[in-house]
N, CA, C and O atoms as a MOPAC input file, in Angstrom:
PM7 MOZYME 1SCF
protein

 N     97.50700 1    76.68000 1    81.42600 1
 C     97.16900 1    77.26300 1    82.69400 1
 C     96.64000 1    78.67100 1    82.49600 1
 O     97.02200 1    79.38600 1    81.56900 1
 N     95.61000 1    79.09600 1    83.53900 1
 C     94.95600 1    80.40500 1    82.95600 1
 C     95.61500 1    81.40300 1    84.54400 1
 O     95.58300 1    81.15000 1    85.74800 1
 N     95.95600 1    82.13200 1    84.03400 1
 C     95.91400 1    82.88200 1    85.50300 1
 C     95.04800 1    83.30500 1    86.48100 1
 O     94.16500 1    84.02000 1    86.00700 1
 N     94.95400 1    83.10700 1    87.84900 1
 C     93.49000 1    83.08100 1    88.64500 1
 C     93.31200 1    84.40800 1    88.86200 1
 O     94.36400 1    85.02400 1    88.68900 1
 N     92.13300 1    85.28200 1    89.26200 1
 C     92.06400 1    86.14000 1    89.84800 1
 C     91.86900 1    86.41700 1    91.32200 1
 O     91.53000 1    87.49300 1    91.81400 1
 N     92.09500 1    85.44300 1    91.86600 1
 C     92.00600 1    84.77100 1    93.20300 1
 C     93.52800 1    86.08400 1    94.02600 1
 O     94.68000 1    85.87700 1    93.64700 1
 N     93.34300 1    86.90600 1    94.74500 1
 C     94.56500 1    87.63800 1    95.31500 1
 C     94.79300 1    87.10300 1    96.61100 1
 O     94.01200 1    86.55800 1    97.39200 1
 N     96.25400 1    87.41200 1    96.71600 1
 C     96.75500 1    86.92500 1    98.05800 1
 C     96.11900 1    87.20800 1    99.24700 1
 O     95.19400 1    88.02000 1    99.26600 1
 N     96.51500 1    86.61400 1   100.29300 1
 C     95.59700 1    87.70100 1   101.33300 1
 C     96.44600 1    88.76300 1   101.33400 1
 O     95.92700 1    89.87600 1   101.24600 1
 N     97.72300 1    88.67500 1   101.41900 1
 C     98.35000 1    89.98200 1   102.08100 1
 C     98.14000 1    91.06300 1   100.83300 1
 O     98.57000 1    92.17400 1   101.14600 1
 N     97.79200 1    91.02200 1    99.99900 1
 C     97.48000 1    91.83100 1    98.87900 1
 C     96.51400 1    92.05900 1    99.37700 1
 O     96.46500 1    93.27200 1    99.57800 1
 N     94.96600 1    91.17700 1    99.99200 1
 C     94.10200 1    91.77100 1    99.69500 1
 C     94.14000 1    92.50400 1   100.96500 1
 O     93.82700 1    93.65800 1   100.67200 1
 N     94.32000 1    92.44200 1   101.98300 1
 C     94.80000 1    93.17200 1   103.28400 1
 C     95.12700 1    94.79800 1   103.13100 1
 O     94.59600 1    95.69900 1   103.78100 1
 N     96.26000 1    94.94700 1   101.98100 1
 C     96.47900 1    95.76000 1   101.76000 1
 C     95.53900 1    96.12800 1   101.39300 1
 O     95.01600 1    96.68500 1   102.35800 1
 N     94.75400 1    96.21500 1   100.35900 1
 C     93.63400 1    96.95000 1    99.44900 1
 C     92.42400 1    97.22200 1   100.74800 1
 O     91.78900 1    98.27500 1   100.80200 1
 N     92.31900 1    96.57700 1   101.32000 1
 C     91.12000 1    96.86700 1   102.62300 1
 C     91.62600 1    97.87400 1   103.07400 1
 O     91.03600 1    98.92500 1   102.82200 1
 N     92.91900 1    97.93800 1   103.91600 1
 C     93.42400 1    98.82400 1   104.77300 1
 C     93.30300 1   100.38700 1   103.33700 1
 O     92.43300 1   101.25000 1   103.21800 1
 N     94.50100 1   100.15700 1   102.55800 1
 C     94.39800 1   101.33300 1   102.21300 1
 C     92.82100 1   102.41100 1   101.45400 1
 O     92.82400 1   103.60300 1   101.14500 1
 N     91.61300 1   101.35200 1   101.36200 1
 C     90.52000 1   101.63600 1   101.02000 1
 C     89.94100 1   102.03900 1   102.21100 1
 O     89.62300 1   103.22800 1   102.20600 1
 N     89.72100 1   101.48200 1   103.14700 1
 C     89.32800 1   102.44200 1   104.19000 1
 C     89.75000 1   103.57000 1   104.65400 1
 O     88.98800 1   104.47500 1   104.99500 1
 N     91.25100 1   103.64000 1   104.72600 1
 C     92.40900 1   105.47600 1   104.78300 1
 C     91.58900 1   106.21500 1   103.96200 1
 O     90.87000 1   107.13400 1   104.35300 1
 N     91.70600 1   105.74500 1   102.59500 1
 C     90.92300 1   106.62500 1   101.75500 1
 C     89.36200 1   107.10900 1   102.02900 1
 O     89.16200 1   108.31200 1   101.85600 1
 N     88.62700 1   106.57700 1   102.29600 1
 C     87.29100 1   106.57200 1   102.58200 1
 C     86.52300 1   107.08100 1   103.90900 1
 O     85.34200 1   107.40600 1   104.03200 1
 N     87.49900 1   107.05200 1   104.80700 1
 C     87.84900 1   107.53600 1   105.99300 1
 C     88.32200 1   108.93400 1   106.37600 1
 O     87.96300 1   109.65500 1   107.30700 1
 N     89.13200 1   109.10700 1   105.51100 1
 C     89.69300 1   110.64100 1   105.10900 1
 C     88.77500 1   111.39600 1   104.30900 1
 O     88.26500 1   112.26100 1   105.02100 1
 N     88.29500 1   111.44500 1   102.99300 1
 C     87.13200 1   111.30500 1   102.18900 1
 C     85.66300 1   111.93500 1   103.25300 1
 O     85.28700 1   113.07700 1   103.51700 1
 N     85.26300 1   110.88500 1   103.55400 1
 C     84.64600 1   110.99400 1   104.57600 1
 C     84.04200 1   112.28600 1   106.00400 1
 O     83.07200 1   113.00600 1   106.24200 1
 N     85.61000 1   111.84700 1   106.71900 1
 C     85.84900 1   112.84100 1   107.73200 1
 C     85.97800 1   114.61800 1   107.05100 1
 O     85.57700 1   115.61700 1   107.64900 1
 N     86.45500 1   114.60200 1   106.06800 1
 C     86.81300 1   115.98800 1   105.08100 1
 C     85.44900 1   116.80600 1   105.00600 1
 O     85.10600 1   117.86900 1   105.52400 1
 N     84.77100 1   115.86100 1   104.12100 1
 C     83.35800 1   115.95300 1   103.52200 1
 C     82.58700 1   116.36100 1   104.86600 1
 O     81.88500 1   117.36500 1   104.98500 1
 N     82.85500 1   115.36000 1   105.90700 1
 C     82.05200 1   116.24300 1   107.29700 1
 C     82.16000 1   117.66500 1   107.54800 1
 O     81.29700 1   118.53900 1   107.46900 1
 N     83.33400 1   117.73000 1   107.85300 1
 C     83.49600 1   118.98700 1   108.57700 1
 C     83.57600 1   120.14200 1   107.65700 1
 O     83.64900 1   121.32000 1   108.00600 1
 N     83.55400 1   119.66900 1   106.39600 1
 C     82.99000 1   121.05200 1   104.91000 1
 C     81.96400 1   121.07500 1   105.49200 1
 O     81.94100 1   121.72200 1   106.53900 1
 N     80.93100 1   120.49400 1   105.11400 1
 C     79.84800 1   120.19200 1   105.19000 1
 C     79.43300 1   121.00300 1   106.97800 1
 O     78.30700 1   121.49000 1   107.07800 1
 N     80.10500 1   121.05600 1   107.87100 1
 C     79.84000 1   121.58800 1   109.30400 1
 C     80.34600 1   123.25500 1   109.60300 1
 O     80.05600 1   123.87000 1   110.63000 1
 N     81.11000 1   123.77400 1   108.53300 1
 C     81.90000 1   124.29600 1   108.19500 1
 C     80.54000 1   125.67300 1   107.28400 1
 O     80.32100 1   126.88300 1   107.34400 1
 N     80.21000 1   124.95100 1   106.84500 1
 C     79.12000 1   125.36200 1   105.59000 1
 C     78.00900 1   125.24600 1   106.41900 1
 O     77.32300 1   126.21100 1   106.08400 1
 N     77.32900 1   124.56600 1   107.42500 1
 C     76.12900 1   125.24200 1   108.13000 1
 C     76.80700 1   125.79400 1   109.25300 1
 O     75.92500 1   126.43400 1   109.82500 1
 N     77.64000 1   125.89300 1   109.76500 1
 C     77.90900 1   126.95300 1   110.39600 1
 C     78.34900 1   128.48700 1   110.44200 1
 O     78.70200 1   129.34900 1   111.24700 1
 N     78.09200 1   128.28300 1   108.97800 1
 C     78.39500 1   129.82600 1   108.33600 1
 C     76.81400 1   130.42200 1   108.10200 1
 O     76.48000 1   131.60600 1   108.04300 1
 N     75.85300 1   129.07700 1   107.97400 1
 C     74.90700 1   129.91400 1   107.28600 1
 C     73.92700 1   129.70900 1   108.83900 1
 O     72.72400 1   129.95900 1   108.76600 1
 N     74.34800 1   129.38600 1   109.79400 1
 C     73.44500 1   129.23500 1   111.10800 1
 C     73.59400 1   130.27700 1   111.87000 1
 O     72.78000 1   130.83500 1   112.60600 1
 N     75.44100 1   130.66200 1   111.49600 1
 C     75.57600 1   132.08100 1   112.48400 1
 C     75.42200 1   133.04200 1   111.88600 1
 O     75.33300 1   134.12200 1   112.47100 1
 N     75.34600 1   132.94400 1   110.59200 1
 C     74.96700 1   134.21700 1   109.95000 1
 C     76.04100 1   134.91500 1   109.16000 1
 O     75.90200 1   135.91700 1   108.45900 1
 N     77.46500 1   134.01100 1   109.45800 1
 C     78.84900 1   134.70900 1   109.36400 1
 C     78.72200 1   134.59300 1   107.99900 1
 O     78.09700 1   133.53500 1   107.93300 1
 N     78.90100 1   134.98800 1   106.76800 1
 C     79.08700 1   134.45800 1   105.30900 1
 C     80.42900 1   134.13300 1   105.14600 1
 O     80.98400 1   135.18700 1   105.45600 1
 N     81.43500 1   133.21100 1   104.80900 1
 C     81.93000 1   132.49100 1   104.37600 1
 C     82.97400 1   133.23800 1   103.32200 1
 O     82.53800 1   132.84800 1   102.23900 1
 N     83.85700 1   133.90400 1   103.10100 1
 C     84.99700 1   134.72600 1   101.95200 1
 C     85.45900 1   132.93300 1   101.27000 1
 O     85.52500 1   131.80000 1   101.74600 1
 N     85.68400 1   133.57300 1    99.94600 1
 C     86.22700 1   132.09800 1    99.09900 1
 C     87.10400 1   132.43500 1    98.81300 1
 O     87.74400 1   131.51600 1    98.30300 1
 N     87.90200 1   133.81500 1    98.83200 1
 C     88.94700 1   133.81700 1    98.22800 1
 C     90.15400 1   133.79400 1    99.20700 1
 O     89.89900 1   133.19600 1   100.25200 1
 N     91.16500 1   134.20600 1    99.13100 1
 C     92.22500 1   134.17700 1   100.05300 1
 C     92.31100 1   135.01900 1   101.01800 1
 O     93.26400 1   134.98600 1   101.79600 1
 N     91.55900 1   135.69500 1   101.09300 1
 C     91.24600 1   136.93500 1   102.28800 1
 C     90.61700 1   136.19900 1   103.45800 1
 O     90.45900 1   136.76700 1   104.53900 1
 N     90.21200 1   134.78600 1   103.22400 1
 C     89.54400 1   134.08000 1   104.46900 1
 C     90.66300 1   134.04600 1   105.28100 1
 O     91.81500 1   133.68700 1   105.03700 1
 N     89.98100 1   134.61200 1   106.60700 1
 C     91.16700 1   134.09200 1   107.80400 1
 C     89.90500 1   134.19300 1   108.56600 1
 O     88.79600 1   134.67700 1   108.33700 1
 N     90.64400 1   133.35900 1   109.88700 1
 C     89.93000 1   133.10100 1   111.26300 1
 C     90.39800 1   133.82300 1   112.33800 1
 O     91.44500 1   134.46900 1   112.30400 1
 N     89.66400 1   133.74100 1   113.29400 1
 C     90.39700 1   134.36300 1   114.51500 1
 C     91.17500 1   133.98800 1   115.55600 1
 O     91.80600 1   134.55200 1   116.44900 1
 N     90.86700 1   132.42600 1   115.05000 1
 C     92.13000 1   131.48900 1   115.84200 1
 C     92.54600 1   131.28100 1   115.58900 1
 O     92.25300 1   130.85500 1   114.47100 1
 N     94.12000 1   131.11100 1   116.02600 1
 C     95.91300 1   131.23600 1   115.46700 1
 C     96.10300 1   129.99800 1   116.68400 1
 O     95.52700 1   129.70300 1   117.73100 1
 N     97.16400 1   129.51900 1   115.95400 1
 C     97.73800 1   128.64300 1   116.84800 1
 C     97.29700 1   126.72200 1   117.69600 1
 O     96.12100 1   126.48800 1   117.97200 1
 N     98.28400 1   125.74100 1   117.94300 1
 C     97.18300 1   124.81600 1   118.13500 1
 C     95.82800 1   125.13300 1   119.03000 1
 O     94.72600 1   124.65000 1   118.76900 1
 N     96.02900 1   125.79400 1   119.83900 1
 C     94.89200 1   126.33000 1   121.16000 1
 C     93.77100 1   127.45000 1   120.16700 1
 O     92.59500 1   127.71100 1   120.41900 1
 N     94.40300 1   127.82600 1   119.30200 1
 C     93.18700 1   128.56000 1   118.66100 1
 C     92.42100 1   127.58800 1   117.69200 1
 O     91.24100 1   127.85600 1   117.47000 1
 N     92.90100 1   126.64000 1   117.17700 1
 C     92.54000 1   125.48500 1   116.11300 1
 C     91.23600 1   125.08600 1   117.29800 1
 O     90.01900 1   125.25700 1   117.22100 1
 N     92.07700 1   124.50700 1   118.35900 1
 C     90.65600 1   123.72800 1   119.61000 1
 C     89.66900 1   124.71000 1   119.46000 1
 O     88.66000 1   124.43700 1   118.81000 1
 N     89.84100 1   125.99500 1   120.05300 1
 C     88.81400 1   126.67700 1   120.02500 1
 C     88.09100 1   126.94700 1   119.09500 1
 O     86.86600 1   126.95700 1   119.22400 1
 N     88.75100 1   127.24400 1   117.86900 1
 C     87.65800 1   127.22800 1   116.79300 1
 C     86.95100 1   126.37900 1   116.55600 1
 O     85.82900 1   126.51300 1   116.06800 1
 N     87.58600 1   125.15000 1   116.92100 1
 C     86.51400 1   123.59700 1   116.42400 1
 C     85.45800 1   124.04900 1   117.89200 1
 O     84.28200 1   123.83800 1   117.59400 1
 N     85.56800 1   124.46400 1   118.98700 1
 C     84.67100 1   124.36700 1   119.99600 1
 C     83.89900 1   125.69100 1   119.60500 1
 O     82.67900 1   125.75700 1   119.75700 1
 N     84.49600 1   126.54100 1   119.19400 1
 C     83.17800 1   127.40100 1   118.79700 1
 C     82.59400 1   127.10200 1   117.06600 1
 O     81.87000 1   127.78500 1   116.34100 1
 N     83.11500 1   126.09800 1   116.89800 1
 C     82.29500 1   126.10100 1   115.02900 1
 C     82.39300 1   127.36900 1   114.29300 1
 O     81.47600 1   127.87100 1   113.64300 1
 N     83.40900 1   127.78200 1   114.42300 1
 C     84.13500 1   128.86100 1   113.58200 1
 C     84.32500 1   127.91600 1   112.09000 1
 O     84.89600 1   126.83800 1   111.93100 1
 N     83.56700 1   128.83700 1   111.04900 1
 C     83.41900 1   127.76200 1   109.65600 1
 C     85.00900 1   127.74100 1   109.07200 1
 O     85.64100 1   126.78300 1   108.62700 1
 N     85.39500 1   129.06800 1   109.22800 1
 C     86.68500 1   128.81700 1   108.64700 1
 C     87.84500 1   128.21100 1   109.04300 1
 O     88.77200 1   128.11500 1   108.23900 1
 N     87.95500 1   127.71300 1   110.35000 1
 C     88.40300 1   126.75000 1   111.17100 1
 C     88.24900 1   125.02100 1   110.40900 1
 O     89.00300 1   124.23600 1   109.83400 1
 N     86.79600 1   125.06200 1   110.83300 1
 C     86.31400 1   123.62800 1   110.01800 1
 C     86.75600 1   123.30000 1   108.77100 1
 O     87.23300 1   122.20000 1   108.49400 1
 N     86.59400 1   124.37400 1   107.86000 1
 C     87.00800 1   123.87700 1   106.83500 1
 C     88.28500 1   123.79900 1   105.99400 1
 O     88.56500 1   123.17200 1   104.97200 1
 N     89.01600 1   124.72000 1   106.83500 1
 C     90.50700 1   124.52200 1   106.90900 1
 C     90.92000 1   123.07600 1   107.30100 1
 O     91.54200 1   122.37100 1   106.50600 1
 N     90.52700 1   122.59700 1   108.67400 1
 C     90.82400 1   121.39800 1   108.89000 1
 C     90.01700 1   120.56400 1   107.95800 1
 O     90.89900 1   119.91900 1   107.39000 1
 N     89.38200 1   120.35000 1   107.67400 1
 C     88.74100 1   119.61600 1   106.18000 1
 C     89.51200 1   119.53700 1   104.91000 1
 O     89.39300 1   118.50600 1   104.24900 1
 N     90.55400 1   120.81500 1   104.33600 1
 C     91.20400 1   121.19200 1   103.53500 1
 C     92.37000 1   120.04400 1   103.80100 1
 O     92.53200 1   118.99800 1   103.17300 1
 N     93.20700 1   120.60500 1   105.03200 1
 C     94.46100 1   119.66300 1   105.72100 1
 C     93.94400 1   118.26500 1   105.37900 1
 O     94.44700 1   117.58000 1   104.48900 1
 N     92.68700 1   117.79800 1   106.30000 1
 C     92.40700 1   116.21800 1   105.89600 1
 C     92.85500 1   115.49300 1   104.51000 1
 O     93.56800 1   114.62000 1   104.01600 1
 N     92.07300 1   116.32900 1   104.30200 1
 C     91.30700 1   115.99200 1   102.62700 1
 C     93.07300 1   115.70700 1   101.83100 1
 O     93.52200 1   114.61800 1   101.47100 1
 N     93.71400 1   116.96100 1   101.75300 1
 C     95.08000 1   116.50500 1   101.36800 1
 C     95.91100 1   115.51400 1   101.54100 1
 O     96.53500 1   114.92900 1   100.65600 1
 N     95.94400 1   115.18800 1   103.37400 1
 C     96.83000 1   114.34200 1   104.05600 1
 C     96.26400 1   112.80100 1   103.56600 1
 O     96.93000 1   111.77600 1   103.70800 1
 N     94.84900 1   112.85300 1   102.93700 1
 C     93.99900 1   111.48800 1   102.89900 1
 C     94.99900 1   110.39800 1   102.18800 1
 O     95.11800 1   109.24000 1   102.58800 1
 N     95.81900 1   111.05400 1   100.87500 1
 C     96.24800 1   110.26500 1    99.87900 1
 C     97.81000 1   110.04900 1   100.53200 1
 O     98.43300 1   109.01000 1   100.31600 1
 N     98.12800 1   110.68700 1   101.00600 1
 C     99.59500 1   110.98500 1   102.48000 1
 C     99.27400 1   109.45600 1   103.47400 1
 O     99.96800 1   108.44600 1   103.58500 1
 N     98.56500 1   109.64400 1   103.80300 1
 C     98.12600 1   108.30700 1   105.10900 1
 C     98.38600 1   107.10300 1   103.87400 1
 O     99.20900 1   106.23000 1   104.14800 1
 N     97.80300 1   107.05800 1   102.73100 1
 C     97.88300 1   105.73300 1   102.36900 1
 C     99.57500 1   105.36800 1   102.49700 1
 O     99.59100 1   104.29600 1   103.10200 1
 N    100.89000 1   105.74100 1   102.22400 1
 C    101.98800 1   105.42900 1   102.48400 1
 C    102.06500 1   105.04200 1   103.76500 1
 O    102.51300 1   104.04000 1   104.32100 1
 N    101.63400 1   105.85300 1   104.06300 1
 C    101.75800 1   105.06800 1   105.82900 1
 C    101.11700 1   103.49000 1   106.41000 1
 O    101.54000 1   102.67900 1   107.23400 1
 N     99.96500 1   103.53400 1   105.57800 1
 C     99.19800 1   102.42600 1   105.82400 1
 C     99.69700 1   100.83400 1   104.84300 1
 O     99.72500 1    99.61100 1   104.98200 1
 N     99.94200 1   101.64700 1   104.08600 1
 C    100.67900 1   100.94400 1   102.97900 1
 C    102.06000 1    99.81900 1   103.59700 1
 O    102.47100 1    98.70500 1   103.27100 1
 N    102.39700 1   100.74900 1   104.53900 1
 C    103.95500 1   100.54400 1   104.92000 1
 C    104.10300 1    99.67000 1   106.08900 1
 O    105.09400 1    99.02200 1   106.42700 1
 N    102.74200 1    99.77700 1   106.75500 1
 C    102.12100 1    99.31300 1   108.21300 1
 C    101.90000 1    97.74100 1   107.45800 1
 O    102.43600 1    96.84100 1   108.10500 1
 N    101.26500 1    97.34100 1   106.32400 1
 C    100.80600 1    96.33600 1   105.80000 1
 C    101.89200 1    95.55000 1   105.48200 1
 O    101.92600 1    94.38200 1   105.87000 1
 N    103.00300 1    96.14700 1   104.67000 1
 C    103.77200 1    95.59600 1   104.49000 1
 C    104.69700 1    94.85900 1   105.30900 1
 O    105.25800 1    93.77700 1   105.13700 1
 N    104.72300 1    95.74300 1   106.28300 1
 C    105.35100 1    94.86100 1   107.60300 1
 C    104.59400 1    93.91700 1   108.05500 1
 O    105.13900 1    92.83400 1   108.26900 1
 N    103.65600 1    94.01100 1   108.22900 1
 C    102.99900 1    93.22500 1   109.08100 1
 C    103.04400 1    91.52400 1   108.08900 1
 O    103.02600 1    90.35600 1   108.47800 1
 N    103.09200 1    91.99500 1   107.05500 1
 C    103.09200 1    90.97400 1   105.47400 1
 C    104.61800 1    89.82800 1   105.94300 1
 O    104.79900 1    88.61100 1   105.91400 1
 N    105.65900 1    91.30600 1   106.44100 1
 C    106.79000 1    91.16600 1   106.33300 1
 C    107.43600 1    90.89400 1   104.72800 1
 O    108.06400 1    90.03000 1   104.11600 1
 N    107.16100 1    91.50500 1   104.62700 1
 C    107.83100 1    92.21900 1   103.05400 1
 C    108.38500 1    93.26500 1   102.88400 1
 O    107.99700 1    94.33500 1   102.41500 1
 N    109.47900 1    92.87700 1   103.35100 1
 C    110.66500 1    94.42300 1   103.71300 1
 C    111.00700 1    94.63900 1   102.67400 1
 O    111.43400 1    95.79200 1   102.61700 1
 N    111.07100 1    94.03100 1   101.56900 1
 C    111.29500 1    95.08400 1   100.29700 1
 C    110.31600 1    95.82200 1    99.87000 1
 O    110.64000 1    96.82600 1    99.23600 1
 N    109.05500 1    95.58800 1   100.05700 1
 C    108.34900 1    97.35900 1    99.66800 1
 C    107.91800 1    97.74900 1   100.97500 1
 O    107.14400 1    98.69800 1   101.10100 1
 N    108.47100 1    96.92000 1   102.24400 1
 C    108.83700 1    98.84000 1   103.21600 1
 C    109.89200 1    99.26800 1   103.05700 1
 O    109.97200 1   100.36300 1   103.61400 1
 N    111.04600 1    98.90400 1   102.43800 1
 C    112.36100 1   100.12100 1   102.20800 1
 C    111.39000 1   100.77700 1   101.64200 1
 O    110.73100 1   101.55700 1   102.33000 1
 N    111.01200 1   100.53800 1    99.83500 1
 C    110.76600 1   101.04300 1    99.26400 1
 C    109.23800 1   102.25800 1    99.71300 1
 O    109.28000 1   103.46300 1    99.46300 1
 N    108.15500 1   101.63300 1   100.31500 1
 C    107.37200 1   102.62700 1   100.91800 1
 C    108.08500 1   103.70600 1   101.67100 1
 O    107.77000 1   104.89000 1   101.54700 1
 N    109.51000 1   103.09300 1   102.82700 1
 C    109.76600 1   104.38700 1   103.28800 1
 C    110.27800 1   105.16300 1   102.81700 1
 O    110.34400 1   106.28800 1   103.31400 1
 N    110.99100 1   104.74300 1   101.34900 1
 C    111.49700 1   105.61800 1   100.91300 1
 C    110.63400 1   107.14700 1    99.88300 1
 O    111.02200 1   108.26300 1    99.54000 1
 N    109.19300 1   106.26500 1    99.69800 1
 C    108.81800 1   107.49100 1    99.46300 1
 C    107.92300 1   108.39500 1   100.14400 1
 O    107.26800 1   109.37800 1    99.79900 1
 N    108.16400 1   107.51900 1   101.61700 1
 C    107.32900 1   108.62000 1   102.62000 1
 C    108.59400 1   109.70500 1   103.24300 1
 O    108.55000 1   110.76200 1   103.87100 1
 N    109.43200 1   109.06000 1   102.84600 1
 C    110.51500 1   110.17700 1   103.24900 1
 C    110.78800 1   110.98200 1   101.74300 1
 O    111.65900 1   111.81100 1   102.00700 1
 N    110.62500 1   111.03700 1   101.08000 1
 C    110.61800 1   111.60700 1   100.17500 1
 C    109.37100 1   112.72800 1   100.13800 1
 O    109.69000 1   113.88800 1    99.87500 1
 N    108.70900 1   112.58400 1   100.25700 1
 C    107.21100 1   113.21700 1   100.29500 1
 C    107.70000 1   114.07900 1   101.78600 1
 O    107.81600 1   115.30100 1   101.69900 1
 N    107.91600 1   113.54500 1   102.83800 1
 C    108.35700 1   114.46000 1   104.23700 1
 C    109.13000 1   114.92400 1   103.79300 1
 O    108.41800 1   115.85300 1   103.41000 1
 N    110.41400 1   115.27900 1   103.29800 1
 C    111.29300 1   116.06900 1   102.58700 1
 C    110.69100 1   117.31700 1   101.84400 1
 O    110.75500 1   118.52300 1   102.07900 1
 N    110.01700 1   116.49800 1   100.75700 1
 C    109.38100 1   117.78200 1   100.02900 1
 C    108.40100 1   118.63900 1   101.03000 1
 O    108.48700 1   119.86700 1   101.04500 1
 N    107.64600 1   118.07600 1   101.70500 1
 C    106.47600 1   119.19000 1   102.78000 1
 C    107.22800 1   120.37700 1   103.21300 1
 O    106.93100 1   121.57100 1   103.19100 1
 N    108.76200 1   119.46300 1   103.79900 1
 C    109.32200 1   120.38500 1   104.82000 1
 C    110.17400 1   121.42400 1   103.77600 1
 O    110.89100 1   122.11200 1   104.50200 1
 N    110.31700 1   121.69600 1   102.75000 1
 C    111.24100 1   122.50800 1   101.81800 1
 C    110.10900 1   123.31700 1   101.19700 1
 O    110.51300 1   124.38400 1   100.73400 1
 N    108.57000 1   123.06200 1   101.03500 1
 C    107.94200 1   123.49800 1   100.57600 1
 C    107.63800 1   124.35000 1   102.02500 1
 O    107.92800 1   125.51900 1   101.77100 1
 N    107.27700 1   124.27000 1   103.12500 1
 C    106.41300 1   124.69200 1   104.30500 1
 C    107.59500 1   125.83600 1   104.42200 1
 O    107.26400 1   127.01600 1   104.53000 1
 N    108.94500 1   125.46200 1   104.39800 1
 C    110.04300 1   126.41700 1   105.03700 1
 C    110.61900 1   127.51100 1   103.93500 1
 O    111.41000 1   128.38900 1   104.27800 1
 N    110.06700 1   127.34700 1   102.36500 1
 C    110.41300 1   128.40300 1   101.28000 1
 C    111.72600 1   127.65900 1   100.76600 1
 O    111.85600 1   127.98900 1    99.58800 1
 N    112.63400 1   126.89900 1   101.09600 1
 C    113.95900 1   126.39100 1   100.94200 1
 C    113.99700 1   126.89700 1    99.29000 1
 O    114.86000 1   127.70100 1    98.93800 1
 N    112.69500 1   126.19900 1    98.02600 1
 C    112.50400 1   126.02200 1    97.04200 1
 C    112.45800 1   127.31500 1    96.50400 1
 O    112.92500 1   127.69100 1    95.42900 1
 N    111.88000 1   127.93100 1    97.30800 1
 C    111.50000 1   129.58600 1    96.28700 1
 C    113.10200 1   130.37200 1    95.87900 1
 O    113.12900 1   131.42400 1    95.24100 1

């Protein structure tokens, strides 16, 4: 007997779903760099690369506004966030599949390392670690 390369569906389900998260995220990131970057060079604003970049909107209501005024450093902050969270969503999507598969042994196991990963954000975001 030879082994097939023929995959399950619910395998291949998975691989769709989590290929589109990826590609999707990818994607959306690459936009708003990319919107981020002519809107620096349309308004004239030049763009700081180093850590001295800040914006003038603080807060969720300043985030809206910056995306409504195309403030670059806005955009590409949220591009930054995306771009990170892209490989983050696949657990999630991952975990969505599995249920739906009903294969509760790798959603313990998925949740366990999306809670693991939420653990670390929140110890990293709050200094706990330093």
């Amino acid at each position: 007997m030879t082994p097939t390369s023929v995959e399950s569906e619910p395998s291949r389900l998975l691989h769709v779903a989590v290929y589109k998260a990826l590609v999707t995220g990818m994607v959306v990131s690459t936009l708003l760099f990319a919107a981020g970057i002519l809107s620096a060079i349309i308004g004239g604003k030049p763009m700081r690369l180093d850590s001295g970049a800040r914006s003038s909107f603080h807060g969720i209501s300043g985030i809206w506004a910056g995306l409504l005024a195309a403030d670059p450093v806005v955009l590409s902050a949220i591009g930054v966030v995306i771009l990170i969270l892209t490989p983050i969503s696949r657990i999630f999507v991952s975990m969505i599949t599995f249920t739906a598969s009903r294969d509760f042994k790798f959603v313990a196991i998925t949740a366990f390392v999306a809670i693991t990963v939420a653990v670390s954000i929140v110890l990293g975001v709050t200094g706990v670690l330093r």
